[in-house]
VOGU-744910 format. One line per field, with one value per residue (C-alpha): residue number from 1; residue in three letters; chain; y, x, z. Coordinates in Angstrom, 2 decimals, padded with zeros to 5 digits. Last residue first. Layout:
residues N
pos NUM, ...
code ala, ...
unit A, ...
c2 Y, ...
c1 X, ...
c3 Z, ...
//
This chain:
residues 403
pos 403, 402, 401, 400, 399, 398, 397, 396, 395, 394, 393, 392, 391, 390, 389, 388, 387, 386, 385, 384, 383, 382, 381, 380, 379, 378, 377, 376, 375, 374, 373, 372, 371, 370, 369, 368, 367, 366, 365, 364, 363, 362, 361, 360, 359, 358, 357, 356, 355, 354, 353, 352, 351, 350, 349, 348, 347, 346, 345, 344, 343, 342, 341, 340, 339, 338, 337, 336, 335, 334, 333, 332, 331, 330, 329, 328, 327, 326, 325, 324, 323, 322, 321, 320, 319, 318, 317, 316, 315, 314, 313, 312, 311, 310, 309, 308, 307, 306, 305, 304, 303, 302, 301, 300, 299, 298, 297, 296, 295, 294, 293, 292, 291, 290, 289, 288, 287, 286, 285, 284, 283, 282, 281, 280, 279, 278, 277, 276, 275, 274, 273, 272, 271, 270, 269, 268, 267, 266, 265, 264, 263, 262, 261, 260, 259, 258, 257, 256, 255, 254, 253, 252, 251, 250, 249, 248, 247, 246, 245, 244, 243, 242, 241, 240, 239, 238, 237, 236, 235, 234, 233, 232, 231, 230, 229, 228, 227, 226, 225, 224, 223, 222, 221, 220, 219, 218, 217, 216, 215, 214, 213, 212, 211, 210, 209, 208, 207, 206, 205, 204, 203, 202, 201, 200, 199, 198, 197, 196, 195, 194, 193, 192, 191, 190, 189, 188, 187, 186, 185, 184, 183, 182, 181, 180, 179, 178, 177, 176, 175, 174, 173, 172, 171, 170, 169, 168, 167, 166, 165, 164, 163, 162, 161, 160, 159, 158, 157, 156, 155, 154, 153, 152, 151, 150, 149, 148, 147, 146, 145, 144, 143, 142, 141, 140, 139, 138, 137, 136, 135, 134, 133, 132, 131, 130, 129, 128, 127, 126, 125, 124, 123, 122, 121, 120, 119, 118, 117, 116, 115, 114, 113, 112, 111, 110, 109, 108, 107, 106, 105, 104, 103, 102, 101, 100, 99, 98, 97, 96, 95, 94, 93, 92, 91, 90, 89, 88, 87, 86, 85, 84, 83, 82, 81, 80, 79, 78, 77, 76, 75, 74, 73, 72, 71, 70, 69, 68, 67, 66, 65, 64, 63, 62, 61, 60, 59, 58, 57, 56, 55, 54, 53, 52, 51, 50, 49, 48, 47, 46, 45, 44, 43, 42, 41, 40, 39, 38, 37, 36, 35, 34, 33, 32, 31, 30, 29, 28, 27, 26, 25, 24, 23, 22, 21, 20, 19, 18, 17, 16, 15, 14, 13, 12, 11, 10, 9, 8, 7, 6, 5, 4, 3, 2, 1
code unk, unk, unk, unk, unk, unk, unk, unk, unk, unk, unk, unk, unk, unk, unk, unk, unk, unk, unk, unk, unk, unk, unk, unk, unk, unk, unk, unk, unk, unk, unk, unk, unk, unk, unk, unk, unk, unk, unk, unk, unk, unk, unk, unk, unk, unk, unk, unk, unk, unk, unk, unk, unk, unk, unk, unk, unk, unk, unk, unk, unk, unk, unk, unk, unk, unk, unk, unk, unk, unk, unk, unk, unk, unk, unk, unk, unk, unk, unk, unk, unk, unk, unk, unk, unk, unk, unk, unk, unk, unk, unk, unk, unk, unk, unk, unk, unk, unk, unk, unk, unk, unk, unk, unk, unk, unk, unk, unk, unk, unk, unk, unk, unk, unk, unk, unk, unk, unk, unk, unk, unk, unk, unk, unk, unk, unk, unk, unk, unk, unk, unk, unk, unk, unk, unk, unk, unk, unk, unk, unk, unk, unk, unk, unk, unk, unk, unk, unk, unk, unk, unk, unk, unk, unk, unk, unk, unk, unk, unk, unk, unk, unk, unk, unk, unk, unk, unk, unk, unk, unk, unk, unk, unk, unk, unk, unk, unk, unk, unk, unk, unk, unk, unk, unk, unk, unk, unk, unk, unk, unk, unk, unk, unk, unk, unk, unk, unk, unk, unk, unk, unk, unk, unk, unk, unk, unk, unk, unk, unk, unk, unk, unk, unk, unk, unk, unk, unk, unk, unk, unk, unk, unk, unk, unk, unk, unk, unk, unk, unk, unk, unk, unk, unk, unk, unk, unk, unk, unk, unk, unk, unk, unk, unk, unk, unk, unk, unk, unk, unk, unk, unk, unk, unk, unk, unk, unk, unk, unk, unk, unk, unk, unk, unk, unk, unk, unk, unk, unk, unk, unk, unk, unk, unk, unk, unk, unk, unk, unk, unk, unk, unk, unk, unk, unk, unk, unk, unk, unk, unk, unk, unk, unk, unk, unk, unk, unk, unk, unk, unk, unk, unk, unk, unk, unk, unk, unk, unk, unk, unk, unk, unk, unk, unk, unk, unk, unk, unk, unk, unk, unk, unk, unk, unk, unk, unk, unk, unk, unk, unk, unk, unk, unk, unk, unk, unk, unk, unk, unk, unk, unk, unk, unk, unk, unk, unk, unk, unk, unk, unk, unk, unk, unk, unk, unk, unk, unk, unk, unk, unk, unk, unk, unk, unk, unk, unk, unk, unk, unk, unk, unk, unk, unk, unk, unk, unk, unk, unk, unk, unk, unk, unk, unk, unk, unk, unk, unk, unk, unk, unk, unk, unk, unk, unk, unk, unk, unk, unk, unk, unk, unk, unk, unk, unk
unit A, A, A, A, A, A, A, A, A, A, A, A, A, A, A, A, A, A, A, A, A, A, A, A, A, A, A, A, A, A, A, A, A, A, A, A, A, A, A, A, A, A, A, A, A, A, A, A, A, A, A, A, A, A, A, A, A, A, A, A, A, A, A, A, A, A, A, A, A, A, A, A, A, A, A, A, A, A, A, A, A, A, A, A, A, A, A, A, A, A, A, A, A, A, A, A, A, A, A, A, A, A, A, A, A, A, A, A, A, A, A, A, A, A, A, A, A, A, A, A, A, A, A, A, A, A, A, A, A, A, A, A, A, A, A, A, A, A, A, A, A, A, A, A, A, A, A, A, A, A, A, A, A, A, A, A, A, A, A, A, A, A, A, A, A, A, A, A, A, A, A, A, A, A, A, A, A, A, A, A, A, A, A, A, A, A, A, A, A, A, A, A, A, A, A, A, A, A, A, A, A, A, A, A, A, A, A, A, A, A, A, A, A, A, A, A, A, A, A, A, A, A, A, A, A, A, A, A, A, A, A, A, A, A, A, A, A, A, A, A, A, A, A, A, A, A, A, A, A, A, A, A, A, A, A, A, A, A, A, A, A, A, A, A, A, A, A, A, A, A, A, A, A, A, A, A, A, A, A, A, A, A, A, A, A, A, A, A, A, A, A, A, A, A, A, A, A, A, A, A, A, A, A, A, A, A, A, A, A, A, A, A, A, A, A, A, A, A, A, A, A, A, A, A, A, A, A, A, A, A, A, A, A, A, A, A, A, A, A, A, A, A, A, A, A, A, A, A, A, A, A, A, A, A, A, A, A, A, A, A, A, A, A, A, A, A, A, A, A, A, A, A, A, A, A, A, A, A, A, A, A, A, A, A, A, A, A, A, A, A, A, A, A, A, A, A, A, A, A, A, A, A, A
c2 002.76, 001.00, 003.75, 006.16, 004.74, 004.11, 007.36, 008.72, 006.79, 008.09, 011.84, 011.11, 010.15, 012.85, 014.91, 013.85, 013.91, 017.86, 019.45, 021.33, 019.80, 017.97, 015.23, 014.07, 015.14, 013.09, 009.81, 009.88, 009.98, 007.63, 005.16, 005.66, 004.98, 001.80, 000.31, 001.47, -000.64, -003.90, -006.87, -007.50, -006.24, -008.48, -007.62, -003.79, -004.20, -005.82, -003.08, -000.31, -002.84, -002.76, 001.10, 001.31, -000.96, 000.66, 004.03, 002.45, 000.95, 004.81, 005.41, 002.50, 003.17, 006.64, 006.09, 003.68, 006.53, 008.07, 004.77, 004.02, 007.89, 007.91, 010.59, 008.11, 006.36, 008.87, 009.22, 005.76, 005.17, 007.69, 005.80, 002.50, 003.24, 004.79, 002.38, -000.35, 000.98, 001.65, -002.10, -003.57, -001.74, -002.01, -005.65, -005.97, -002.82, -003.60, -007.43, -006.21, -003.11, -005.67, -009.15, -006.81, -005.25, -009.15, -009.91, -007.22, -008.28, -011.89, -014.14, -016.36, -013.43, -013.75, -014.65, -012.64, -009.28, -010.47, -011.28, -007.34, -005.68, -007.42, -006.17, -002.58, -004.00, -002.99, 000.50, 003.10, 003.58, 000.59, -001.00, -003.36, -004.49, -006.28, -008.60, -009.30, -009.76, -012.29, -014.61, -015.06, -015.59, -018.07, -019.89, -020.52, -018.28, -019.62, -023.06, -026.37, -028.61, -031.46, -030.30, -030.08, -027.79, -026.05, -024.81, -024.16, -021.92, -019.58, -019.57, -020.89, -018.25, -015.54, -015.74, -016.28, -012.94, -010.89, -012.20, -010.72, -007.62, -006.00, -007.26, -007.85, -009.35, -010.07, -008.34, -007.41, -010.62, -011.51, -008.57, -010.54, -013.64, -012.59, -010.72, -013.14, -016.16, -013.52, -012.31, -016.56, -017.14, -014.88, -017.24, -018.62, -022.48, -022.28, -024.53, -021.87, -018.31, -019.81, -020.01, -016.73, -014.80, -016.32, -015.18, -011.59, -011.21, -012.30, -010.14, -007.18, -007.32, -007.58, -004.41, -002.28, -002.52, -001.58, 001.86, 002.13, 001.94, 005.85, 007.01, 010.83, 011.71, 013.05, 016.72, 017.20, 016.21, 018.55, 017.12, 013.23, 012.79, 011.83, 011.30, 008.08, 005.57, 001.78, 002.52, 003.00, -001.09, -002.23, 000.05, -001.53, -004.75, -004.02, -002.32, -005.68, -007.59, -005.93, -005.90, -009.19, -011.00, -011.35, -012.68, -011.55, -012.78, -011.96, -008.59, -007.34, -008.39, -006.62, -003.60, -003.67, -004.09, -001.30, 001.36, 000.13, 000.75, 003.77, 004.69, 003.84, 005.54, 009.10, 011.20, 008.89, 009.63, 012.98, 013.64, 009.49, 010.43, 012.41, 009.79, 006.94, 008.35, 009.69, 005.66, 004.89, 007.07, 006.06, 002.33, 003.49, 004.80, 001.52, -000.35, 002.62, 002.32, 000.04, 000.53, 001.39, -001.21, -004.40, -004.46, -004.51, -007.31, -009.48, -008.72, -010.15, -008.56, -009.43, -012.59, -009.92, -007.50, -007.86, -008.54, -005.82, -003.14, -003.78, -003.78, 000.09, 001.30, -000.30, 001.60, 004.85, 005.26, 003.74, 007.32, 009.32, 007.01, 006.73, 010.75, 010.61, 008.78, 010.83, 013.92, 012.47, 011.23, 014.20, 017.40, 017.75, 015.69, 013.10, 013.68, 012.67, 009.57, 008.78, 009.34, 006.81, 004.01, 003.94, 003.70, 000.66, -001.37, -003.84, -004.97, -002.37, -002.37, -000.77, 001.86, 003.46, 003.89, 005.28, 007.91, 008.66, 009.12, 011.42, 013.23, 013.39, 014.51, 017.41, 017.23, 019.22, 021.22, 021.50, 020.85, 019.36, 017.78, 016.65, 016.23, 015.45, 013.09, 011.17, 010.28, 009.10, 007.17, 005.60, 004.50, 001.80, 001.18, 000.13, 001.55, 003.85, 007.21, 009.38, 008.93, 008.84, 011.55, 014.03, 013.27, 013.87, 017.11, 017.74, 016.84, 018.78, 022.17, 020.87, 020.91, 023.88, 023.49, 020.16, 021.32
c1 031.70, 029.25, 029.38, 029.17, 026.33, 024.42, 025.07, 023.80, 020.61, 019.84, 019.98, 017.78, 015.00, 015.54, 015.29, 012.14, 010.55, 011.03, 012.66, 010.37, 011.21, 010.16, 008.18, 010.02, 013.46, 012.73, 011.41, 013.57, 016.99, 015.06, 014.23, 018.00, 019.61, 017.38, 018.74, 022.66, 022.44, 021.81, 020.10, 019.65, 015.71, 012.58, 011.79, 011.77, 009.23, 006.54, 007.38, 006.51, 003.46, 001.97, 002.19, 000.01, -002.16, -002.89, -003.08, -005.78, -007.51, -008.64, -009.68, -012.18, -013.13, -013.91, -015.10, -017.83, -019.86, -020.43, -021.03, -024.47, -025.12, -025.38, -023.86, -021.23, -023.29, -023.22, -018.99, -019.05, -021.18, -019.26, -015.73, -017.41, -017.61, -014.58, -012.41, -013.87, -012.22, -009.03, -009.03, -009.93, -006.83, -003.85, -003.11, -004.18, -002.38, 001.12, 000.82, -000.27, 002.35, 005.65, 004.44, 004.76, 007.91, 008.59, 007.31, 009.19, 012.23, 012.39, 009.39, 011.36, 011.11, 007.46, 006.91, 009.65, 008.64, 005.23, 007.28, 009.00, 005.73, 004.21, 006.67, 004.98, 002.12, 005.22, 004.06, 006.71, 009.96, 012.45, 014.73, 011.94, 010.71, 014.46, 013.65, 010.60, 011.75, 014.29, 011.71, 010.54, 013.75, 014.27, 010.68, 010.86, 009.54, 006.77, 007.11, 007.87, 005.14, 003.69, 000.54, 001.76, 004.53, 002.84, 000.37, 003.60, 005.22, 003.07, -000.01, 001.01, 004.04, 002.00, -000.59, 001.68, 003.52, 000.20, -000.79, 002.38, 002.51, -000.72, -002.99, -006.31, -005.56, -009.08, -009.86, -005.98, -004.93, -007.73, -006.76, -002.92, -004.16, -006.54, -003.49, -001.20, -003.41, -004.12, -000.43, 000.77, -002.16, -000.28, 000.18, -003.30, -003.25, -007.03, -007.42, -004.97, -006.73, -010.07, -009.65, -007.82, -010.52, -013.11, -011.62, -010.95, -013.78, -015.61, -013.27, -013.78, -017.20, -017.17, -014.92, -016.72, -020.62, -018.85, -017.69, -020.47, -022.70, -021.11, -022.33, -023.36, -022.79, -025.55, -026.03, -024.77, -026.50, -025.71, -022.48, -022.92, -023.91, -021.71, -022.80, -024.54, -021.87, -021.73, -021.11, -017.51, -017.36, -018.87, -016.47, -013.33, -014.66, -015.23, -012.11, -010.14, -011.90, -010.95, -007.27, -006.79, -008.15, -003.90, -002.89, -000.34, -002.00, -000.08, 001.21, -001.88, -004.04, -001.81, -001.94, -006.08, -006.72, -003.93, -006.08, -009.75, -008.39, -006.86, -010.11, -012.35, -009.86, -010.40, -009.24, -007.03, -007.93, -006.70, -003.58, -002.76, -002.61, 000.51, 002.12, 001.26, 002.42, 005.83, 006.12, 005.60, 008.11, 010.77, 009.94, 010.58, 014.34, 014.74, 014.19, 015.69, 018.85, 020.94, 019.42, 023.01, 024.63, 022.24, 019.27, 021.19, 023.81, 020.26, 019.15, 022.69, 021.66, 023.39, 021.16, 018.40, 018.94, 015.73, 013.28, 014.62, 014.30, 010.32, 010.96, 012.59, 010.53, 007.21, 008.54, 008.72, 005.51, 003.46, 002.89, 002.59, 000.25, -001.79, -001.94, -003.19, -005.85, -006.68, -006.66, -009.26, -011.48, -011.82, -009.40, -008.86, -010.65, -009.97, -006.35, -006.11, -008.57, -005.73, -002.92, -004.64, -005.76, -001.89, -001.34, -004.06, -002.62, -005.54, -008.38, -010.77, -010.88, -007.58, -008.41, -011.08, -009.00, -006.82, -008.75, -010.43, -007.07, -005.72, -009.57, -008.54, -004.61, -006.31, -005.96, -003.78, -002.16, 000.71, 003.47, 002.11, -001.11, 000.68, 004.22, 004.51, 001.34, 002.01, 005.44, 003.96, 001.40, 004.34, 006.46, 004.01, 002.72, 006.36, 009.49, 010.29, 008.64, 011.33, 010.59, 007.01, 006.69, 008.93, 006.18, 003.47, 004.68, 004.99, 000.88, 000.36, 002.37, 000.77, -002.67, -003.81, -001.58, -003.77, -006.99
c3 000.45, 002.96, 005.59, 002.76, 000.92, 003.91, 004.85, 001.71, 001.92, 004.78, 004.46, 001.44, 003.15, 005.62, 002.74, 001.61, 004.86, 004.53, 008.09, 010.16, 013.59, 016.45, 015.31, 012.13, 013.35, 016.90, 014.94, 012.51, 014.85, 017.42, 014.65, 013.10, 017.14, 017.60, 014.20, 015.08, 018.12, 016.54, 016.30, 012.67, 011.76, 011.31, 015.15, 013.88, 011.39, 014.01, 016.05, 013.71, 012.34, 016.06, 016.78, 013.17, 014.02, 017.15, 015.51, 013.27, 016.31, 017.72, 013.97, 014.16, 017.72, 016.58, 013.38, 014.68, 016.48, 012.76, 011.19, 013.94, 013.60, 009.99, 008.24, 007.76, 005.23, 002.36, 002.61, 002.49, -000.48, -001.51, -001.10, -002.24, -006.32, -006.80, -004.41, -006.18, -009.66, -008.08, -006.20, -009.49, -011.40, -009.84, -009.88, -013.85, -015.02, -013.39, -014.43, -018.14, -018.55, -017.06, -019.54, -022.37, -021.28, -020.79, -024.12, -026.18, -024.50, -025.20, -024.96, -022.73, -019.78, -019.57, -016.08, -015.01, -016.46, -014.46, -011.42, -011.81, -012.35, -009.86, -006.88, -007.56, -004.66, -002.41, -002.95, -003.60, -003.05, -003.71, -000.99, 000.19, -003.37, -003.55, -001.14, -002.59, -006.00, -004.45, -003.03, -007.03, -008.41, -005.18, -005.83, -009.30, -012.23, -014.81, -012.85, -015.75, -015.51, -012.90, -012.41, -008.76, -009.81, -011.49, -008.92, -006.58, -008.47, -010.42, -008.20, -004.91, -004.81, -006.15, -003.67, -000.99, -002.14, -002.03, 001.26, 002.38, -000.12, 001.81, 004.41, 002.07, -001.36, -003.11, -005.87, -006.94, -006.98, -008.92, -011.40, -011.18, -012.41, -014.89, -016.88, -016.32, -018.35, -021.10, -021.09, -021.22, -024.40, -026.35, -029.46, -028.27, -027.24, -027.76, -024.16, -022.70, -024.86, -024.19, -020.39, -019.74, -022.33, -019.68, -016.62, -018.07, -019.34, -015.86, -013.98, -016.86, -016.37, -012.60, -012.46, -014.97, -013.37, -010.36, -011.16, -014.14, -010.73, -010.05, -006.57, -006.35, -002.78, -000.88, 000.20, 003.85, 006.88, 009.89, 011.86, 012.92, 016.54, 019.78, 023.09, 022.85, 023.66, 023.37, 019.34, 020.38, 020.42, 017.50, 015.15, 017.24, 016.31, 012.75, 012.41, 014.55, 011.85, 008.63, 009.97, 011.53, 008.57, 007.37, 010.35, 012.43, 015.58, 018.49, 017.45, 015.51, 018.71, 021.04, 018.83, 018.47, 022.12, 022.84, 020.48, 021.61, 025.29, 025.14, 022.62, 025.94, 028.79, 026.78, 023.58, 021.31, 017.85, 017.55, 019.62, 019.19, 015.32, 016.04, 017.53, 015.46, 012.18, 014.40, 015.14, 011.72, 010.36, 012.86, 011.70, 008.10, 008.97, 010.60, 007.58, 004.92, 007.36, 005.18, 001.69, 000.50, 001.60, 003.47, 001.42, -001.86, -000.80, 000.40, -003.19, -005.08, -008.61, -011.91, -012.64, -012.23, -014.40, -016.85, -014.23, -011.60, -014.32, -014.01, -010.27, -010.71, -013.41, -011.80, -008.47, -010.03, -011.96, -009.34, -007.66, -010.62, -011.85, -008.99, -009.04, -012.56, -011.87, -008.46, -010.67, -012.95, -010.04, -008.25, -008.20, -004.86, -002.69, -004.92, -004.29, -001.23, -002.36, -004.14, -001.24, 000.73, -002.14, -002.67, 000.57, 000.98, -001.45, -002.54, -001.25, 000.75, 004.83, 005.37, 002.54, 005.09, 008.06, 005.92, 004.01, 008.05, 009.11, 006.40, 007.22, 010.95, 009.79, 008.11, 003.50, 001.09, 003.84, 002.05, 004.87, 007.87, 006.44, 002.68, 003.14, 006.89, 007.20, 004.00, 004.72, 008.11, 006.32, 004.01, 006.16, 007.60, 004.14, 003.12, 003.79, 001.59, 000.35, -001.61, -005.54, -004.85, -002.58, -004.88, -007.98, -005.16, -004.73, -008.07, -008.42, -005.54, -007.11, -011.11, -009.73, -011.31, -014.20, -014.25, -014.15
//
């Protein structure tokens, strides 16, 4: 299987190294490497996949190029695809932990990393594009897909994605002309899925509590560990909700009960400043708190501390994304599901239009940033050239114009 694989699974090597900017980079990314390029999947299944992951916890590219590879090579390749794709980032923000008193983060965002921002905005607004020649198709999906982008701008809430999907579902269930294709065989659905995340929440929950009442040796990793597989369970919206999630839980918390935080507030604001000039998912950000967390156990403990954050926030929303996906896949053949993908995948390209801008007003107010999302926009659409390269293109004119 896997010298059968090994041309996606190198491919997905490159994409990991190369794909900045966040989950709105990343679909575009996805788009040019693996519809345009190696036809691994069609941009209406890519959309379906991400339509999907927006409604599950947990990183929702990551969960996109998995089930990519699911339709490859199953669940085993999908494993080893997440850990291709995380491999990177956790290197980079694990890294972060250990050098931080020598990093300035705002100095890192603003040299080299200079047009990654912009660069990821062009990527989402090419993402958007070509979906609109698929999803988009009359005056109702106009309407589903503008609906859901005002509603993303003005909101910019963290429930606004589940709910505008559920809305937009509602909605292109008015009409009656479309049925599903001919039924096809049923998916098999794996319980064990399922059956493994709630044991290993409640496990977790309860090794957490004996290990802090117990005062365990390595009662800190226990405590970490069910942390960050709760953050995992229930973090919709991406990095955001993840970072006020880690803020109340390791800084705040402790600072009502009136102890010491495991990292303060600037160490941790700083990891997330530095997440935005790595590649990968922003969900890698854990590996660098939980480095932080147990930096006074010395370097054994914060490698420690990097393996047991990383594990714990990437593994519930993998093992619900094995059991759900087919019991998607079974209900779509359903007409009331069927009809809902279009309004659903109609508001995905609205979401997507929204996050562009919505990454745009966080940038400086300058000329150059409108000039690199027209630049990646117009070699993204127009021509053949590799994302990866563009990628790189960037980076070494940030690095020149900052020399």
């Amino acid at each position: 299987m896997f010298l059968r694989h090994l041309p996606f699974l190198k491919a997905v090597a490159f994409y990991s190294f190369t794909a900045f900017g966040g989950p709105q980079g990343h679909i575009g990314m996805m788009i040019k490497t693996f519809v345009q390029k190696r036809h691994d999947v069609t941009e209406e299944e890519l959309i379906e996949y991400n339509a999907f992951c927006q409604m599950m916890p947990g990183p929702s590219s990551t969960q996109t190029v998995m089930l990519i590879a699911m339709k490859r090579g199953g669940v085993p390749l999908a494993i080893l695809t997440l850990l291709l794709w995380i491999f990177p980032a956790v290197l980079i923000m694990g890294a972060f932990s250990f050098l931080i008193a020598y990093i300035n983060a705002a100095e890192v965002q603003t040299t080299v990393f200079k047009y990654i921002q912009p660069m990821s905005v062009g990527f989402a607004c090419f993402a958007a594009a070509r979906m609109m020649k698929n999803s988009i198709k009359h005056t109702a999906t106009i309407g589903i897909m503008m609906g859901a982008l005002l509603v993303t701008l003005v909101l910019r809430q963290v429930w606004v994605f589940p709910a505008v999907l559920a809305v937009a579902g509602i909605i292109s269930n008015f009409s009656n002309k479309r049925i599903p294709d001919p039924p096809q065989k049923p998916k098999k659905i794996n319980w064990n899925n399922l059956w493994l995340f709630a044991a290993i929440f409640v496990v977790a929950g309860a090794l957490s509590l004996i290990a802090k009442m117990g005062n365990w040796e390595n009662a800190r990793l226990f405590n970490m560990f069910e942390n960050f597989y709760r953050f995992g369970t229930i973090v919709f919206g991406g990095g955001q909700m993840l970072l006020v999630m880690m803020l109340f839980q390791f800084v705040t918390r402790p600072q009502q009960l009136g102890v010491t935080p495991l990292i303060t507030s600037p160490e941790l604001l700083t990891g997330f400043g530095l997440v935005q000039a790595v590649p990968g998912p922003v969900f890698s950000v854990c590996a660098y708190v939980g480095g932080m967390v147990m930096h006074p156990y010395g370097v054994p403990g914060q490698i420690a501390g990097i393996l047991v954050a990383t594990i714990a926030v990437f593994l519930p929303s993998t093992l619900l994304l094995f059991f759900f996906f087919p019991i998607y896949q079974n209900l779509k053949q359903h007409v009331v599901i069927y009809r809902a993908l279009e309004g659903i995948n109609a508001a995905i390209v609205g979401i997507i239009w929204a996050s562009g801008i919505i990454v745009f007003q966080t940038l400086p107010f300058e000329w150059t940033n409108l000039v690199v999302v027209a630049i990646t926009f117009s070699i993204l659409y127009f021509t053949k050239i590799p994302a990866p390269y563009l990628v790189i293109g960037w980076l070494l004119l940030g690095y020149t114009m900052n020399k």
